[in-house]
N, C-alpha and C positions, 0 to 999 in steps of 0.2 A: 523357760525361765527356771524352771524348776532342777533341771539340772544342771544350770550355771551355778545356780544358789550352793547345790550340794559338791559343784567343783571349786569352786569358791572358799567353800567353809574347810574343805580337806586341805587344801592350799594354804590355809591362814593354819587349821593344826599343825600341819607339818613345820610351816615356818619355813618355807624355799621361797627366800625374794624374788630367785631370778627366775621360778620359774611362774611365778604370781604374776612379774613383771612382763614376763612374756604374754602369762593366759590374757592378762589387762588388755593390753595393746594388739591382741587381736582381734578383741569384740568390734562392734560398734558402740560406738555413743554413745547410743540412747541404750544400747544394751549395759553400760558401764553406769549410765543414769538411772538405769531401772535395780540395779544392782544396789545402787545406794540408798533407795529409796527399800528397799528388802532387806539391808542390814547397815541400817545408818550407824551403828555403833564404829563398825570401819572405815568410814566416809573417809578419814582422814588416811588410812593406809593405802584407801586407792589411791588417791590423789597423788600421794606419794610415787608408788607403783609407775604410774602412767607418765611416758615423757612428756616435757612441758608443755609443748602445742597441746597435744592431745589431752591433756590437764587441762587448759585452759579451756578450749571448746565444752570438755564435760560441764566446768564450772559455771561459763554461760547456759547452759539451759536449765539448772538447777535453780528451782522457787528460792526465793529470797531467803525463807527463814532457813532453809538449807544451808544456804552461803556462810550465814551468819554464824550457826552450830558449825561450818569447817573451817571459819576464819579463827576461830576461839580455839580449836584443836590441832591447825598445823603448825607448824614450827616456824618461828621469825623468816630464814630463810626462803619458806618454800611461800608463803604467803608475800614476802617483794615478787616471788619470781612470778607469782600468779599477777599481781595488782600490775607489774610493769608490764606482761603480755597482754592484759586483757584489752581488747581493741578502747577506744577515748566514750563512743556510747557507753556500750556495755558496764565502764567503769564506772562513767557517770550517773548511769543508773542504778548502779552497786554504793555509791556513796553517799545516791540523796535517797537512800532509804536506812541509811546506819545513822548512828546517834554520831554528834558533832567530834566528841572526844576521838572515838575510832576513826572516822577519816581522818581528822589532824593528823594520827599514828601512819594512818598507812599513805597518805598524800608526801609523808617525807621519804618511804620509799622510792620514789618517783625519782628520776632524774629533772633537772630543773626545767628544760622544756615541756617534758608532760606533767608536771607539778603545777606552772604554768598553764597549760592546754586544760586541768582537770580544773584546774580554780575559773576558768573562763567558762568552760561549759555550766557550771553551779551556779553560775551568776546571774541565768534567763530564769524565766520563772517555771514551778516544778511542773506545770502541765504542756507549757511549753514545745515546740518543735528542738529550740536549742537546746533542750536535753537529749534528743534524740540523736541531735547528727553526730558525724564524727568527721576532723580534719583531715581525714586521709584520702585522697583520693587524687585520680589526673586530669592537670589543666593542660592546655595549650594555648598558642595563637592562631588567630587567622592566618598570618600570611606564611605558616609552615608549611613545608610540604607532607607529604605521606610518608615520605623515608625519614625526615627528621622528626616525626611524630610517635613512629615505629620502636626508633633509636630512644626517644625520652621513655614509652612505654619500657623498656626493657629497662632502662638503668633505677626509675621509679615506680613502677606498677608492682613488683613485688609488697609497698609498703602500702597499699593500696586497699582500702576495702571491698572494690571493685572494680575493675578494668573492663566491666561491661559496657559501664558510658564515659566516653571520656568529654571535659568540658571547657569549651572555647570562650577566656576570658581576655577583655583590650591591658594596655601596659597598668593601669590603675586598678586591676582587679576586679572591674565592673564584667559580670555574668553576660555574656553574646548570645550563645545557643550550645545545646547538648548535641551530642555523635555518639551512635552506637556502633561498636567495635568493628561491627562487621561491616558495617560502610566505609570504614578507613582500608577494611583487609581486602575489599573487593575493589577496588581502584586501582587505576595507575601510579605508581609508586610516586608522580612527578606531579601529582592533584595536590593542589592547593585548600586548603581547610575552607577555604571564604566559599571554594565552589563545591563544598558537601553542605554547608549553611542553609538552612531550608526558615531559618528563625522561628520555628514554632517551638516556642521553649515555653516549657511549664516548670517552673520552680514556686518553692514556699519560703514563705516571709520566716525570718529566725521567732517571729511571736505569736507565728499562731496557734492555737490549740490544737493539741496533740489525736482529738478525737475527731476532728476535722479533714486532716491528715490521709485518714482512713481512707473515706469515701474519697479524694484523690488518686489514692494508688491504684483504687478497684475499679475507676474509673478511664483510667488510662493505661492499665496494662502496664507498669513502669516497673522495674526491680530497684531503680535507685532515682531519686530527684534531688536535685539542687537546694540547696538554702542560702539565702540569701539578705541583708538587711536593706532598711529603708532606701540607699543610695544603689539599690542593685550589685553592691560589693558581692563575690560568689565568699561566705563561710566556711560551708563545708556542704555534708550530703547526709540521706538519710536513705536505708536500705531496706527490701520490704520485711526482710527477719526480722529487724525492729517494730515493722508498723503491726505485723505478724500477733507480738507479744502481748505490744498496747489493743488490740483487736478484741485478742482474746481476754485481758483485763475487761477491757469495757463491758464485753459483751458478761463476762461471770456479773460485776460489778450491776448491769441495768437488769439482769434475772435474779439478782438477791434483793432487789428494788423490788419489784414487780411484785416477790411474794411477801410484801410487806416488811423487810428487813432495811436495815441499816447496811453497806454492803461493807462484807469483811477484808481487813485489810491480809489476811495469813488463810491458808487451807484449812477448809474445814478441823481435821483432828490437830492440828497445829494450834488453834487458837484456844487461850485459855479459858474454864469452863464460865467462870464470871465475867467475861469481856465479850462470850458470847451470847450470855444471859442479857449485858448491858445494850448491846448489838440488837435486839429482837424486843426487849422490854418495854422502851418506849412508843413503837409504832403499836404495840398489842393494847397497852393503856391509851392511847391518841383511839383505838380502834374501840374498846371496850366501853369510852366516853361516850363516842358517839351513837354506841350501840342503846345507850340506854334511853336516850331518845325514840326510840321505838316503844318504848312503855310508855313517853309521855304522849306519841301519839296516839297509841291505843286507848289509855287514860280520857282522851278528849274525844273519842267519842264509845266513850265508856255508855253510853246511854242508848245508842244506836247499838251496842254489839246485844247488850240484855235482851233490848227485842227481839234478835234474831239471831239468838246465839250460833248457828247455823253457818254463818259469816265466820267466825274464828278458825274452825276448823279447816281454811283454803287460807290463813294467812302465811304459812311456812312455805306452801306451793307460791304464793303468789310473789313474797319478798324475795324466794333465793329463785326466780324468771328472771326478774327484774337483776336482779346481783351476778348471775351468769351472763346476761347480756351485755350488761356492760366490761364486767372482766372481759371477753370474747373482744369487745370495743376495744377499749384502751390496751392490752393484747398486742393488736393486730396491730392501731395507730401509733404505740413507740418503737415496734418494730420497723415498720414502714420512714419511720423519719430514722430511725436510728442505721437503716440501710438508704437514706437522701431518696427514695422515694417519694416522701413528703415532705413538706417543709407548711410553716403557718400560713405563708400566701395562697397555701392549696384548702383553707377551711370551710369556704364556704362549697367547695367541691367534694369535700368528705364529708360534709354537712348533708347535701342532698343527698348522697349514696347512702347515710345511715338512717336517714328518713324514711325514703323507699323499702330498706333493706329489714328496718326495725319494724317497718305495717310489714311487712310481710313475715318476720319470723314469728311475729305479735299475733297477729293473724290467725297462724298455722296451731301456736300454741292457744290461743283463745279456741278455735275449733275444736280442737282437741281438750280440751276444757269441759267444755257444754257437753261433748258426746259423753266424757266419763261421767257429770253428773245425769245425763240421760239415763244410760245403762245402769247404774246403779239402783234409780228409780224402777227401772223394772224387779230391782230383788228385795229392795228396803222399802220404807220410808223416812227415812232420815234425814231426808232436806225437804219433807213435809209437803202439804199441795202444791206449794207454790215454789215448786223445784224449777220452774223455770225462768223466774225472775231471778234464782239461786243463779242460776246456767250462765244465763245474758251478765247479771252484773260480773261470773267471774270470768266469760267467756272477752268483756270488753274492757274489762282491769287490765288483765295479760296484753290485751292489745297496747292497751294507753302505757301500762308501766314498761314492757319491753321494750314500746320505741325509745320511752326518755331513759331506759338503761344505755340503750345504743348512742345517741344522744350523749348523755354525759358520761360516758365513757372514752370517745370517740373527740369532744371536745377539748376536754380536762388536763390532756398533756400536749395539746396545743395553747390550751392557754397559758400553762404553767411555762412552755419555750417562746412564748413572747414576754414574759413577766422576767426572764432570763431563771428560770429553775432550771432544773433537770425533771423530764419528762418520765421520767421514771418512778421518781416518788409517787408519779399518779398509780400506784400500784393495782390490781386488780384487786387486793382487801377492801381498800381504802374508798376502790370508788360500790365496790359493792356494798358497803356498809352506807355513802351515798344514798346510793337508791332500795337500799331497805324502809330509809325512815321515809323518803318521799313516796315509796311506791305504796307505803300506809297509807297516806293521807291520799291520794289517787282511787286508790280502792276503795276506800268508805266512801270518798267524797262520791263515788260513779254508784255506790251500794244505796246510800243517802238518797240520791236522783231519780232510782230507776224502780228501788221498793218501799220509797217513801215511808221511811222509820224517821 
């Protein structure tokens, strides 16, 4: 990269278009992407640079706020020429992130069919599968044969976002079943479409949510599927570069959850310093609130700690057990749903596995507990004769508060995805600060029991 950069930059000195416009167009893509992202002040003269197609592609993979900094810097012309190549997705999802005024602008570059085509796709909702698909793609009928299927392929599969499936719909447009290419190319040319029909057809509704989607495609191994509305009409298609994009959204989006954030809608050094201040602000105050509850449990049994001041000094050990364990929980369980391995129907199955799981890590660390104030006892005195009542209550705290870490960790963004949240807000701060304040009032209460203060 480093010597693209420095071929790059002598090329833009010199000021040799054609020979920029050559070096451009021989890289790759992403090599042209990476490029941009290394001297965004030229964004626009590559784009230029670069024949159209290959304009366009660079510009599909470029993060939004990219787009937006080289919509503002190319030239009237060369921005119709991008907005009219870019396939009916891609554009759609290029316009329902711009402010209302710029799309109007660039939606009249359009010719009046995809002018049309871009206002139909804006019209389902933004989470949407209809924002995903796009119009292009090939249909046939049943009672074709292989050679006039061949023949349609060739006069229309160029416009095509995929000629990997092609898709057999009756005279009213109602969806029959999908064919992949290569089952048409391995026949006899004189096969009738009805007898490659196997009817196991998976398509998605034009409303479902777009994060849904996902676990579909990884499911079935598919490059492109159908979309469809209520009446089975075939729409259009969506392809996995797209589910690709939304994937990796989601996935950034549930990991800025996770650590207690708001999730950002721009790349990190793209977002501005106060908006990311605003982004992280209020889950730290929501966090900080409930932190101070910890005082007021300590407070209450402010009477029990003077007897045995002894007890304070295992409270930092004993709340961040308990606050690891659950992080580790809820962790593992939005993961697990967020990959359709779990769903709420499975909770009282995650229920028993974190029972077991929590006496047992509970367990290990409670042993481990006791030995350390064992061994110290042989060099100190500092948890006094009765260091072994010290032992037991912090060796069966760690027990008791690990499991309910695991526990409400493990439950919390199951409950939050039957309440209809996002399972994600159950972030690992959130439930750890949880079971800070509770694994207080556990531990005194088992301290209370066992050393009678």
């Amino acid at each position: 990269m480093k010597e693209m950069v420095e071929q790059i930059e002598m090329l833009l000195e010199t000021g040799d278009k054609t020979q920029l416009h050559d070096y451009l167009n021989s890289l790759n893509i992403s090599d042209v992407e990476e490029l941009i992202g290394e001297l965004p002040e030229h964004a626009a003269v590559f784009i230029e640079s670069l024949s159209l197609n290959r304009a366009v592609n660079v510009f599909r993979i470029l993060d939004f706020p990219t787009q937006e900094r080289l919509l503002k810097k190319l030239p009237g012309y060369k921005t119709a020429e991008l907005i009219n190549e870019l396939p009916p997705d891609d554009r759609t999802s290029l316009f329902s992130e711009l402010h209302g005024d710029t799309v109007k602008n660039l939606i009249l570059h359009l010719p009046p069919d995809d002018r049309k085509q871009a206002l139909a796709l804006l019209g389902y909702e933004e989470d949407s599968v209809g924002r995903l698909m796009t119009p292009d793609y090939v249909a046939v009928r049943k009672d074709w044969d292989v050679v006039r299927v061949l023949s349609h392929i060739r006069r229309y599969g160029k416009n095509s976002e995929t000629i990997d499936v092609i898709y057999v719909i009756d005279d009213h447009g109602v969806l029959l079943d999908d064919i992949r290419i290569r089952e048409i190319l391995l026949v006899d040319p004189a096969t009738k479409i009805s007898d490659l029909m196997d009817n196991r057809l998976i398509a998605l509704n034009v409303n479902d949510p777009q994060e849904e989607v996902i676990n579909t495609f990884r499911m079935n191994n598919r490059v492109a599927l159908p979309v469809t509305d209520h009446n089975d009409i075939l729409l259009g298609i969506v392809t996995v570069d797209d589910i690709l994009w939304i994937a990796n959204e989601e996935y950034t989006e549930d990991i800025q959850k996770i650590g207690g954030t708001e999730a950002l809608d721009e790349p990190y050094l793209d977002i501005p310093l106060l908006k990311l201040v605003k982004k992280r602000v209020g889950w730290l105050i929501i966090l900080f609130l409930s932190e101070m509850l910890t005082a007021t449990a300590m407070g209450f049994f402010e009477d029990q700690i003077a007897k045995a001041v002894v007890l304070a000094l295992f409270v930092p050990l004993i709340i961040s057990s308990g606050g690891n364990s659950g992080s580790q929980a809820s962790t593992l369980i939005i993961q697990a749903m967020a990959l359709g391995e779990v769903t709420v129907a499975d909770w009282w199955r995650v229920m028993r596995r974190e029972i077991i799981s929590g006496l047992l890590l509970g367990v290990t660390l409670g042993i481990i507990g006791f030995f350390r104030i064992y061994i110290w006892t042989l060099f100190s005195d500092i948890y006094g004769p009765h260091w072994v009542l010290v032992g037991t209550t912090v060796g069966l705290a760690l027990v008791g508060i690990v499991l309910w870490g695991s526990l409400a960790g493990s439950m919390l963004p199951l409950m939050l995805k039957k309440l209809g949240l996002d399972p994600a807000t159950s972030s690992a701060p959130f439930v750890a600060t949880l079971v800070d304040v509770t694994g207080l009032i556990i531990y005194f209460t088992i301290a209370v029991s066992i050393m009678h203060i």
